[in-house]
Each structure stands twice: as C-alpha cells, then as structure tokens.
C-alpha positions as CSV (number, residue, x, y, z in Angstrom):
1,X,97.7,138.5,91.3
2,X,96.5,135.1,91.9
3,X,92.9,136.4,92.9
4,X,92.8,136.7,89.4
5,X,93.4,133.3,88.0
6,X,90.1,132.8,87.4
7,X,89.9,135.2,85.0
8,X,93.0,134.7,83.5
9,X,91.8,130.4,82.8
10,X,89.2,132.4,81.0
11,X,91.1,134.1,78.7
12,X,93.3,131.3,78.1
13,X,90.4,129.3,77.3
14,X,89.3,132.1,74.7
15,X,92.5,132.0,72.9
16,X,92.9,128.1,72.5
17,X,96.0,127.6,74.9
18,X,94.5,124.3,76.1
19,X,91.6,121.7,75.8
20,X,88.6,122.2,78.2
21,X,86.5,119.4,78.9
22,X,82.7,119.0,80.9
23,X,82.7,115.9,82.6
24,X,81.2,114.0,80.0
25,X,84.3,114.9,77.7
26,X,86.9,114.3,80.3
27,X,85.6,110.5,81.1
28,X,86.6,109.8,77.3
29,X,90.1,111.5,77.9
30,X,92.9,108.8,77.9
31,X,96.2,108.7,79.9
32,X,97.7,108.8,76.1
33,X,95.9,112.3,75.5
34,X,96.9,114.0,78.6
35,X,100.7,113.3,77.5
36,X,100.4,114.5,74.1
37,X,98.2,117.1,74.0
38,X,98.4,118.9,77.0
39,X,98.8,122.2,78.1
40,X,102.3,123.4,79.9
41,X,101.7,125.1,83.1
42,X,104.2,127.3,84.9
43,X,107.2,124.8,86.0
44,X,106.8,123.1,82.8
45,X,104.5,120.3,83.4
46,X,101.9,118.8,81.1
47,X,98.5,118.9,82.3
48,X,94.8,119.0,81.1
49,X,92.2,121.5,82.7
50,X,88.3,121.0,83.3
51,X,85.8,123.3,85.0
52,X,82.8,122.7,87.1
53,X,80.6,124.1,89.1
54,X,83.1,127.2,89.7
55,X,86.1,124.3,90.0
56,X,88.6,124.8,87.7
57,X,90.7,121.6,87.6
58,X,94.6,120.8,86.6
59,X,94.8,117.0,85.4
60,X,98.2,115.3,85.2
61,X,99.2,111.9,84.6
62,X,99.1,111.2,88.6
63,X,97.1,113.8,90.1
64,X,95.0,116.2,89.9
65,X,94.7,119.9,91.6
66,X,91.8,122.0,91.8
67,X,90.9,125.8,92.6
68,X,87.9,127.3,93.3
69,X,86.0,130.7,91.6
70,X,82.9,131.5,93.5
71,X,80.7,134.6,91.8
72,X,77.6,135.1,94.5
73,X,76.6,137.9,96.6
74,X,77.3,137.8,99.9
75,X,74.2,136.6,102.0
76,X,74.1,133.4,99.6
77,X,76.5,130.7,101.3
78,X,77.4,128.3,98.5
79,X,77.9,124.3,99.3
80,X,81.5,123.4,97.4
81,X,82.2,119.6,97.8
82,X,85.7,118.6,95.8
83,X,85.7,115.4,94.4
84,X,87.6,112.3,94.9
85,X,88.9,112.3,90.8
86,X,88.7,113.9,87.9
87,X,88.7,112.0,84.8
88,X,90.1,109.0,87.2
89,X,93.0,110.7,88.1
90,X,92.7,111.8,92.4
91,X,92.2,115.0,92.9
92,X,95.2,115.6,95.8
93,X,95.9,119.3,95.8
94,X,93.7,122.5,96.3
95,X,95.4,125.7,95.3
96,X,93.0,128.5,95.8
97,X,89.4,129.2,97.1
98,X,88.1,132.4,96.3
99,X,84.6,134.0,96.6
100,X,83.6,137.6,95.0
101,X,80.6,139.7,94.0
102,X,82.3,141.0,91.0
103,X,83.3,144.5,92.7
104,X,86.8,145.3,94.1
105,X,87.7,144.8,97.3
106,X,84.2,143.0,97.9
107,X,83.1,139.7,99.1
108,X,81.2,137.3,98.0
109,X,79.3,134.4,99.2
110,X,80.8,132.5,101.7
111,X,81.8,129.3,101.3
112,X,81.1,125.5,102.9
113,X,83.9,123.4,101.6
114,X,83.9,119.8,101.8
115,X,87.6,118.2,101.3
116,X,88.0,114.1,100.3
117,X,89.8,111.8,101.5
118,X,92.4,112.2,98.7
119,X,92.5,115.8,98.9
120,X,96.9,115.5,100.8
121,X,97.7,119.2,100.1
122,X,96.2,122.7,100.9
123,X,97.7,126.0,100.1
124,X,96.0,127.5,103.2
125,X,97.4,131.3,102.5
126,X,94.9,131.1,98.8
127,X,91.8,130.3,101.1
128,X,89.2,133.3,101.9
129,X,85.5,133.4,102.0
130,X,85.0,130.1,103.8
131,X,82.8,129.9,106.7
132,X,83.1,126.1,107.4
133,X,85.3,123.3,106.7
134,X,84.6,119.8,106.6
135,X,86.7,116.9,106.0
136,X,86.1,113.1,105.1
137,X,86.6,111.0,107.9
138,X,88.5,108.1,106.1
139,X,91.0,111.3,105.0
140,X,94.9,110.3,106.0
141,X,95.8,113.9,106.4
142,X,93.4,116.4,107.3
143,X,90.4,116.8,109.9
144,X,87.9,119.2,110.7
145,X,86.3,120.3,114.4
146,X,83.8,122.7,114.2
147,X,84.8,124.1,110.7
148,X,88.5,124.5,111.4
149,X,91.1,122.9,109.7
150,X,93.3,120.6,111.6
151,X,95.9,118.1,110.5
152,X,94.6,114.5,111.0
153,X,96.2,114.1,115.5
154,X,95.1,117.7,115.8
155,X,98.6,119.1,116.7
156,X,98.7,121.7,113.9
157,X,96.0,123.9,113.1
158,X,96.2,124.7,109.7
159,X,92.8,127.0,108.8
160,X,90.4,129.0,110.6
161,X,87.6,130.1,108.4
162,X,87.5,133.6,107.2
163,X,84.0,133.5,107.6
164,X,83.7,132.2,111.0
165,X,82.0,134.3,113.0
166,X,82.8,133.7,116.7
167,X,83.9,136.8,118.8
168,X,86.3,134.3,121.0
169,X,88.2,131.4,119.8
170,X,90.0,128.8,122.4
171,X,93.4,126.9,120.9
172,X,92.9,123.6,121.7
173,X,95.5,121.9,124.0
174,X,96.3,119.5,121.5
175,X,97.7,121.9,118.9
176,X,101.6,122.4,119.3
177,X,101.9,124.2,115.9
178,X,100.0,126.9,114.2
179,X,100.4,127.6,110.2
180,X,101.6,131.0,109.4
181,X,98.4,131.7,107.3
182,X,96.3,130.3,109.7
183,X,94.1,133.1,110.9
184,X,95.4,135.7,108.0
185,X,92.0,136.6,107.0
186,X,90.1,135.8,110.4
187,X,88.1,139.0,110.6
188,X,86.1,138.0,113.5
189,X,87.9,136.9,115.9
190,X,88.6,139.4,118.9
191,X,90.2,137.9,121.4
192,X,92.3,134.3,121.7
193,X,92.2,132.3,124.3
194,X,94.6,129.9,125.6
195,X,94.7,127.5,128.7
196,X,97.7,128.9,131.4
197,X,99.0,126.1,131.5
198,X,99.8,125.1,127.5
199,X,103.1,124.3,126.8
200,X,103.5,126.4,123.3
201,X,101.0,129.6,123.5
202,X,100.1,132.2,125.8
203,X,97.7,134.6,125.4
204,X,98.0,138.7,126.3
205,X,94.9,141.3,126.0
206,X,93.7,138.6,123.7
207,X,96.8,138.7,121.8
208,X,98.5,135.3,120.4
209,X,102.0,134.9,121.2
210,X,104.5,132.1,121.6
211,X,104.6,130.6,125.5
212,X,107.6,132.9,126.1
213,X,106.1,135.7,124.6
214,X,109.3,136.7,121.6
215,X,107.0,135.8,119.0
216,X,103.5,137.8,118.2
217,X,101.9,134.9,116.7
218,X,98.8,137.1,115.5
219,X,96.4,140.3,117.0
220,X,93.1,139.3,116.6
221,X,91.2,140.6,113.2
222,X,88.2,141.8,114.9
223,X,90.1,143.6,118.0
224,X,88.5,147.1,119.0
225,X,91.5,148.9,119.6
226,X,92.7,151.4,117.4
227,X,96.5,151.7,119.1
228,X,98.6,148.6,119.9
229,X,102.2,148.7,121.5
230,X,103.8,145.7,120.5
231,X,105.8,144.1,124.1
232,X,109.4,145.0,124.3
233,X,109.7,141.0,124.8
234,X,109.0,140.3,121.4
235,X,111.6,139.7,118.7
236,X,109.4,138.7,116.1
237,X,106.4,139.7,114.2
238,X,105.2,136.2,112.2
239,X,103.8,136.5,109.3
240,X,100.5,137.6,108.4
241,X,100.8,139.4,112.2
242,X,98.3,142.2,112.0
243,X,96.7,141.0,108.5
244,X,93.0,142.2,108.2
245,X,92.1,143.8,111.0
246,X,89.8,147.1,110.4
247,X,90.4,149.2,113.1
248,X,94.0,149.6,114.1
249,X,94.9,152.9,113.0
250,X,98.4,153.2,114.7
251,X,101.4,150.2,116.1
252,X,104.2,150.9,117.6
253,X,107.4,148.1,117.3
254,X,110.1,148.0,119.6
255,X,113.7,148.1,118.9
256,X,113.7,144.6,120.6
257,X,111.8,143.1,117.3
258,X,114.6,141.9,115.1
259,X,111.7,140.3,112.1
260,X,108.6,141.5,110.9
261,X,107.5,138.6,108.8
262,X,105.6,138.1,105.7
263,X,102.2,140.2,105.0
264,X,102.6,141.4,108.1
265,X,100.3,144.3,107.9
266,X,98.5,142.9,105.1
267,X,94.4,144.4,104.4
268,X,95.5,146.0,107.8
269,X,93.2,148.4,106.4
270,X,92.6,151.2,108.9
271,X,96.3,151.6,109.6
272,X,97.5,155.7,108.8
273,X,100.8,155.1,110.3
274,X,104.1,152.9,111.1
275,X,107.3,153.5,112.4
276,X,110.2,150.6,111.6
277,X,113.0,150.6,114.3
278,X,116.8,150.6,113.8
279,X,116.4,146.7,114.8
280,X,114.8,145.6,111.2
281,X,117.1,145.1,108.2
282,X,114.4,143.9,105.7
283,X,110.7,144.4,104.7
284,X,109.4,141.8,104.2
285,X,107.1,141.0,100.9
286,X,103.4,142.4,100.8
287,X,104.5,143.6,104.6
288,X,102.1,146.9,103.8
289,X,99.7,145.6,101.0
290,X,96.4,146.9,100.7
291,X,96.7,149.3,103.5
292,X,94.7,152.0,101.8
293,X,94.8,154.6,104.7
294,X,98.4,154.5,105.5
295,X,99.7,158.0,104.9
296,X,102.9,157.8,107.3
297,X,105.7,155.6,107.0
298,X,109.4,156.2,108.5
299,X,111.9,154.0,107.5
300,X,115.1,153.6,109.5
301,X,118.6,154.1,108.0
302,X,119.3,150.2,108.9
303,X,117.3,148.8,106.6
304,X,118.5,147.3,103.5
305,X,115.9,145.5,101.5
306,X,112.2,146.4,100.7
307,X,110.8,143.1,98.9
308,X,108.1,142.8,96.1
309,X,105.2,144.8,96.4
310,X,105.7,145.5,100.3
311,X,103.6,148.7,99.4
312,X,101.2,147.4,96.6
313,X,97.9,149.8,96.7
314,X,98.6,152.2,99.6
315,X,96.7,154.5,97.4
316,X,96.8,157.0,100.3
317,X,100.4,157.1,100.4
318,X,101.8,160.4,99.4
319,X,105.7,160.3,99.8
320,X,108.2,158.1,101.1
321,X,112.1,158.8,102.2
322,X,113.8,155.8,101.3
323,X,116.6,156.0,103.5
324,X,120.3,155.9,101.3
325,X,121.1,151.9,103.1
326,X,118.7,150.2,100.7
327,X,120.3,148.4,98.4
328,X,117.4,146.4,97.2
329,X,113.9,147.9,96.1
330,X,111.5,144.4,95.0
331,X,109.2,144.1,92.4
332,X,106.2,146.1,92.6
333,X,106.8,147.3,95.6
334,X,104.9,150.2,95.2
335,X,102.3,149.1,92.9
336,X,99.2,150.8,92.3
337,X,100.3,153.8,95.3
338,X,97.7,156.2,92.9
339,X,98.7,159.1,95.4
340,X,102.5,158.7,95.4
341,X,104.0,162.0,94.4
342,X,107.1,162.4,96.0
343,X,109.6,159.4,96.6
344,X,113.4,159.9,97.5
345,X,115.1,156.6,96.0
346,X,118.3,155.6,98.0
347,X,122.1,156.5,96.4
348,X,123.3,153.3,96.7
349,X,119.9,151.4,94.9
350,X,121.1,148.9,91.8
351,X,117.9,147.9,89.7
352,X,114.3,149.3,89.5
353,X,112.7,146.1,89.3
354,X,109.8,144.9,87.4
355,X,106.0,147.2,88.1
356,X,108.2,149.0,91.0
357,X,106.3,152.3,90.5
358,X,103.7,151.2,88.1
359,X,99.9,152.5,88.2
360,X,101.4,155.5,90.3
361,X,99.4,158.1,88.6
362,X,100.7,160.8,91.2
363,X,104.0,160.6,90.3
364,X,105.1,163.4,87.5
365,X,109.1,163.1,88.4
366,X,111.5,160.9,90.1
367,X,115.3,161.5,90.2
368,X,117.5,158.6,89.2
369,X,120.3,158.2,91.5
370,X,124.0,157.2,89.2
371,X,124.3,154.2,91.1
372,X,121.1,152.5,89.6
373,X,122.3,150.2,86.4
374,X,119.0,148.2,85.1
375,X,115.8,149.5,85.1
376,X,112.8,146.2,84.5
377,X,109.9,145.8,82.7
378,X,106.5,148.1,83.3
379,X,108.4,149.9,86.1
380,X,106.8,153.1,85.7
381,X,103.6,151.6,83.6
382,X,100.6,154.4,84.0
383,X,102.1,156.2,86.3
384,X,102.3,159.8,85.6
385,X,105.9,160.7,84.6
386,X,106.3,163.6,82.2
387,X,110.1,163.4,82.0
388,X,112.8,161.0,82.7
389,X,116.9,161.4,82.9
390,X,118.4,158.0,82.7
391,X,122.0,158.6,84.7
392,X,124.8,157.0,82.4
393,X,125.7,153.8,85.0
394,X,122.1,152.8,83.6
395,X,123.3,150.0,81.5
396,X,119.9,148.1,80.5
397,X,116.7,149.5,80.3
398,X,113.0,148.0,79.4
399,X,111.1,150.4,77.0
400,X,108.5,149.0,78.4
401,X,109.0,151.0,81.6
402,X,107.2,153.7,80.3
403,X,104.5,151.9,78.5
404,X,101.5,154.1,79.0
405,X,102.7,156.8,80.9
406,X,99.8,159.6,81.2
407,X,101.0,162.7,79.2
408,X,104.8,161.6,78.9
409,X,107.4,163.8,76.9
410,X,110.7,163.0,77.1
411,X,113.0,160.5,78.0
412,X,117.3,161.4,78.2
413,X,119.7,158.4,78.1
414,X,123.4,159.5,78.9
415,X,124.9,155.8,78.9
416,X,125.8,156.1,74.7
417,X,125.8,151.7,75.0
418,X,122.3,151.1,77.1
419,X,120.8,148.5,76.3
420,X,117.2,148.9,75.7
421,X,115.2,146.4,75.8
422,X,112.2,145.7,73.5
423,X,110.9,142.5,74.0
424,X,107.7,142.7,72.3
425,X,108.8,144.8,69.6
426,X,106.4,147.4,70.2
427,X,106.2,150.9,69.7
428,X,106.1,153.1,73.2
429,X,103.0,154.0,73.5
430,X,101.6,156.4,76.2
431,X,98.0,158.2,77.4
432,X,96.7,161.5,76.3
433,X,94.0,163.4,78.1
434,X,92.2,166.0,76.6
435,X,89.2,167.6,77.1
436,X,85.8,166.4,75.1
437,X,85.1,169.3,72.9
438,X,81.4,168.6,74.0
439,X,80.9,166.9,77.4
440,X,83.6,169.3,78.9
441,X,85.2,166.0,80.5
442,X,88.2,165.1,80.1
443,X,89.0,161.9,78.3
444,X,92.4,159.8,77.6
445,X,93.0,157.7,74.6
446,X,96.8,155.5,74.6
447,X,98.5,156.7,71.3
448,X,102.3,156.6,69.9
449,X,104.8,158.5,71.9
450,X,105.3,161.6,70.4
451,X,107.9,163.4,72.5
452,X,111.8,163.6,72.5
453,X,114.3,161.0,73.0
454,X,118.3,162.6,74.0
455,X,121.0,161.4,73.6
456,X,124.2,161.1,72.4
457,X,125.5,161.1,68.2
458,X,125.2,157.4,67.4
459,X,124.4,155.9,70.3
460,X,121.8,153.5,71.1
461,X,119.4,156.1,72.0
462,X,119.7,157.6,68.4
463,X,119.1,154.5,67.2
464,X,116.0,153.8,68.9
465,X,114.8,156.7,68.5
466,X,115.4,156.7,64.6
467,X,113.9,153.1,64.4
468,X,110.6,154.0,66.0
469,X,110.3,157.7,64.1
470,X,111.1,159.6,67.7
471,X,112.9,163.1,67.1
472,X,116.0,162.7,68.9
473,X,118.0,165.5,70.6
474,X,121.8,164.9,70.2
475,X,123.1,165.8,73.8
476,X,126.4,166.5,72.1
477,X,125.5,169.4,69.4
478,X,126.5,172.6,70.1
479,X,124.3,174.5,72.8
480,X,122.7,171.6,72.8
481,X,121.8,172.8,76.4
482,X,120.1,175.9,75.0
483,X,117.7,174.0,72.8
484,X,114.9,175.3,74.4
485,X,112.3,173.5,71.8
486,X,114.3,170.3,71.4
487,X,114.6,170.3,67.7
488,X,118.3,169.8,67.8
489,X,118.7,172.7,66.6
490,X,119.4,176.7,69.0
491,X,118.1,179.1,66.6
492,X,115.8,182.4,66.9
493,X,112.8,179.8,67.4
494,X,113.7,179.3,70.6
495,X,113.8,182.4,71.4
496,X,110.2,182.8,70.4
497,X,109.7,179.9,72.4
498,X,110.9,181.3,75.6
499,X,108.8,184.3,74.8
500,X,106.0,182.4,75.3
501,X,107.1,180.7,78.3
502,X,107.5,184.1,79.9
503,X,103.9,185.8,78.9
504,X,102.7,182.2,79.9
505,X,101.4,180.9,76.7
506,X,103.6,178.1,76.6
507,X,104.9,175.6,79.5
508,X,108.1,176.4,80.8
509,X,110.9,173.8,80.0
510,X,114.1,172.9,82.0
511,X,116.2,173.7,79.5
512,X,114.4,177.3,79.1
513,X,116.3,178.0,82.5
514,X,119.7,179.0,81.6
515,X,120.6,180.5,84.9
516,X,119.4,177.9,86.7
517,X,117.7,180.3,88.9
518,X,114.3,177.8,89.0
519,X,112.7,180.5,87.5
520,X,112.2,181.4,83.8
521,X,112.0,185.6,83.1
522,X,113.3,188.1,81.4
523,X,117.3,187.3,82.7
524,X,116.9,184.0,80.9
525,X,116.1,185.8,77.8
526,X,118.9,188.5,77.9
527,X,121.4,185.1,78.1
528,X,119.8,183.5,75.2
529,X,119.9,186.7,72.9
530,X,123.7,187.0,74.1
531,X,124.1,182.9,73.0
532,X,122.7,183.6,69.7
533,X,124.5,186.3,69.4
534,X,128.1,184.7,69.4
C-alpha cells in the first residue's frame, strides 16, 4: 500500500487537504504558518508538504522527511540528491524511494541517491530501484562503500542496492550486524561470501546464516536453484529470508525451525509450493505476498495465527485448508488471491478482519463457521460471492463487506440484534455483468443491490433492509423454508418457479431443494404440491 503514496499525495493535493508549495513558495513559509495551517498526517502531527523533482516532502516545525516517486523507464538511471533543508527546516528522515514505469509489477529507472549530512533516519524496508548509494562525508550517521549503505564505523550494514548488479558480494569483517531489510530486494546477488574466520556470519552454498548456523539470515536473490532444503540446524527464518528470488520453485522447512519471520517469502516469485511444519505457531505478515505461482500450501494443525495479508496476490492460489487451531485470520490476508475458489475457514476463527477475502473474484461461496462474531470492513470487497449465511454468534457486521461483490444476491442474518455497520451511510452496491447486446462482450457496471436480505420479524436485518428499499425474507413466516422465490410469501408461484428450475429455464435455488437431496427434480416438486396442499 505504501507503493502507492505517491499517488495518493496526488489526490490529496486535488482535493485541497493541504498547501503545496514550489521552492520559491516554501522560502516565504513562516515557522507561524506551519503551526496554523498545516495539514494532520497519520499520528496526528502538523506538517506542511512540498514536491520536487519527484521529492515529495513532510515539513514540521523541527524537521523535515522526504520520499521519493521516480516515473522513468528502466534503461534511464536518474541522479536523486536530497537536500540539506527544506524551507530551513533539516531534512532528517527518508521514508520511501520508489522507481516505476507506470505498469504493474514493473520497474523503473534505477536510482543514484545522494543522502546529506542531516539525513539521521532511513526506513531501509521502503527502498527499491537504487543502484548506488552515496553519503556526505561530514554525515554523523550513515556511510557509503561502493554503493552500500553502512552505518557511520561500518558495523551494521544497513542497505544493499536493489539495483546492484554483482553476481558475488563479500560481508566485510567489520560488520557485526545486518538490518533485516538489508538485501530484501537484492535480485542480483548469487552467492555471499564470508571470511572463515568472522565472528558473526558463516556462509553455506552461498547461503547467509548466523556463525552457528540457527539463523538463515538470507538465500541469495539471484541463486539458480530451483529446490532448497533449509538445514535441520536452523531455528529461524529472518525476515525478508527468501524475498525476491525468481527461480525457487519448491523449499522445504524443518521441524527444527521454530520462526519464519516477516516477508519471508516475499516477490518469492517462482515459488508453486510450501509446506509449514508442526514447529511454527504463527505466519508471519506478508510471509507469502506476491507469490503469484504458488498453487500449494499445507498448513499444520499447530498453527494459530495467519497475520495481515500473509497471502496478498497469490493470484494462482486456488484453495486453502485452514486447519481448525487458527484462531486469528489478519487483515487482508488473502487479498487480491483472483483464483481463490475454495477456502475451509477454521471452527474456532473470531473476526473476518478488514479486506480478508477482498478482490477474490474466484470465490462464489464461503461457509461461516458459528464461532465467528465480527465480520470488518471490505472483507469480501469484489470478490465473487453470490450468497452469504451470517451464523447467529455474528454479532457486528460491516455492510461494507460486500461492497461490490460481482453478481451478489442474497445475504441471511440469523443474529435478530447484529449490528451492522454503515459507516459511510451508503447504499450496498454491487457489480453486474452482462453481455453487450452488440460487441457480444461482456461488460459490468456497479449498481444498487437488488437481491434479498433474511431475516428475522423486526430485527435488525428488517430494518436495514427496509431502510435501504431491500425485500426482506422474514426467516420466521410460515414455510418460510419453502419460499422458493423469496417473496416472503409460499404460494403457487413457487411452484411455477420450481418448474422452471426443473426444465432448466431458471437457476436452481437452495431453498428449491426440499429433500435436501443436492439435487432439484421432480421429488422436490411432489413435496411442494403436498406443502401447498395442507
């Protein structure tokens, strides 16, 4: 999400949220106007912003912090030096550097990046499409040798370029600590290499690991290999592990691996399969992300927590068994998984958090287990649910779970008291397609929900239903269970209905089979004639 920032400032800059100043403007800007008439960013700090040069900066009454939007194709390498201050405030932090071409998934220009001397703080996980760093000398912080990021003695190495190129890269001796993000995005590299005799790394088939070997530090980016069995030595994967590497397709994890840290697997884009052993309680957040060939995943029944979007665009992803120990599914953790069509959610699982399931267009049924009792906002946004039964321990529920759902029709609440939320005040909307009467393609166009809403007599389900001009189905009318049409009404029109369904010129419904025989026919029928018959 924060690749996106860019265009987000833009937007924000469209609608008047804040001031934007050129240079020229923000050399006028007093330490007086920054306090009254800024904007309020996130934690609720007053800042000004400026732009320049694709810098976007955030000015506050003692610093300033910058990020960087570079739009370039990718054989243009673009010079980026930050400055010293902006609008005579020092410019301290840099947040982001990010390079594109404008097309998804595709880089862009890669990146020289000159840091000041006042430049203190780097968040070193928001760096990608840099090919050299270089640091004033006079800088109390940072340095720089041969385009890596060091700190200033040299005994953490912070960054290694993205965009460095170098098939080999040797640790220096100096270096006693790595950062966790520090070769996330190093898709170069193929082998590391570290002296025998340093005191905190070893090195194994090019492999970076702690000197005792219980800690996979990470597997080189640009490693051949296509299997890797991690050693039974190791307890820990660190984060950011196996992130971008492109030709992995399968790794197998020992039971003696207790962690598998953060973005673990992360771009690991060739990746088709994964096994978790019985040793791992937790995945991690954005463990899987962007792994857009991984097809098979087993989970074991010790694990407990899946955190925010550990899955997020697997879009090759088909099913997953979520074994009945998780407790905790994270929000979007399966974001944007187009292909999901068949997911098994765990009977013990309390809250379907925020953009869980969203963008899933696969996914035309899921089974709510009783035990679930919130369900968040946009947690099935665009995916492709036609029919939902909310069990009745669901005790709050965002409408906007639903919001855009392609082809929706009905949604059951058996909790008579569920909250549901509304927060926008907005009709539910959903997609249509349809076929152009014309082209012969088929098109989609978001309109108002038109479908049923069941429930119970005046419960909050009625209600809504009634306040957005949704036909309800009252759950408790007599053979309500017959009502084959969902008019609230059994009556000979649904036996013409079920007619229909038989000869198939009509879609069969759920409730159109009585005997529960997973079939509708002519046996359904007789029962019907016999209930209207009474």
């Amino acid at each position: 999400m924060k690749r996106i920032i860019s265009g987000l400032l833009s937007l924000c800059i469209a609608a008047g949220v804040f001031s934007v100043y050129g240079y020229a403007d923000i050399e006028t800007v007093s330490a007086l106007e920054i306090e009254a008439g800024a904007w309020i960013d996130d934690d609720g700090n007053k800042c000004l912003t400026a732009s320049d040069g694709g810098m976007d900066f955030y000015i506050y009454s003692d610093h300033a912090e910058v990020r960087v939007s570079v739009y370039g194709e990718e054989t243009n390498v673009v010079d980026i030096v930050i400055p010293e201050e902006c609008n005579g405030v020092k410019v301290t932090v840099l947040q982001s550097v990010y390079s594109t071409n404008g097309s998804l998934f595709s880089d862009g220009s890669p990146i020289i990046l000159s840091l000041p001397k006042t430049l203190t703080t780097i968040n070193e996980s928001e760096l990608s499409n840099i090919a050299k760093i270089t640091v004033d000398k006079d800088n109390p912080v940072f340095c720089d040798d041969n385009g890596v990021l060091y700190n200033k003695d040299k005994t953490k190495l912070i960054y290694y370029p993205s965009e460095m190129q170098d098939k080999q890269y040797i640790i220096p001796d100096s270096v006693q600590e790595i950062s966790p993000a520090a070769f996330m995005k190093s898709k170069y590299t193929e082998e590391f290499i570290v002296d025998s005799d340093n005191d905190y790394f070893s090195v194994k088939d090019g492999v970076l690991y702690d000197k005792n070997q219980t800690k996979l530090i990470h597997y080189p980016g640009g490693k051949k290999d296509t299997e890797y069995t991690v050693s039974d030595t190791v307890s820990e994967i660190c984060d950011y592990g196996f992130s971008y590497n492109s030709c992995l397709t399968t790794v197998k994890i020992p039971e003696s691996v207790k962690n598998i840290g953060e973005g673990a697997f992360f771009e690991a884009r060739a990746l088709e399969s994964i096994s978790i052993p019985e040793s791992i309680t937790e995945l991690s957040p954005c463990i899987f992300s962007f792994c857009v060939y991984l097809t098979d995943v087993s989970l074991p029944d010790s694990l407990i927590r899946i955190d925010d979007a550990a899955f997020g665009l697997c879009v090759r992803l088909e099913s997953i068994n979520i074994p009945d120990s998780v407790e905790y599914i994270g929000r979007s953790a399966f974001w944007a998984c187009s292909n999901l069509s068949s997911v098994k959610l765990p009977d013990g699982l309390k809250k379907i958090d925020d953009m869980t399931f969203a963008n899933c267009h696969a996914l035309e049924s899921l089974d709510i287990p009783s035990s679930v009792e919130k369900i968040g906002e946009g947690a099935f946004e665009l995916s492709g649910l036609k029919n939902i039964v909310l069990p009745e321990s669901v005790s709050e529920f965002d409408i906007s779970a639903l919001s855009e759902c392609v082809g929706f029709e009905s949604i059951t609440i058996l909790n008579p008291d569920c909250i549901i939320e509304n927060k926008n005040d907005q009709c539910l909307e959903i997609i249509k397609e349809a076929e152009d009467s014309v082209s012969g393609e088929i098109r989609t166009k978001v309109c108002k929900f038109d479908g049923t809403v069941s429930g119970y007599t005046g419960s909050t389900a009625q209600e809504f239903a009634e306040k957005w001009g949704f036909k309800f189905v009252p759950l408790d009318a007599d053979n309500a269970e017959y009502d084959i049409n969902e008019d609230g009404v059994v009556n000979s029109a649904d036996l013409i209905d079920m007619i229909k369904m038989i000869i198939g010129q009509s879609e069969s419904s759920a409730f159109a089979d009585i005997n529960k025989d997973g079939n509708v026919d002519a046996s359904d029928l007789m029962l019907l004639k016999k209930i209207l018959a009474k």
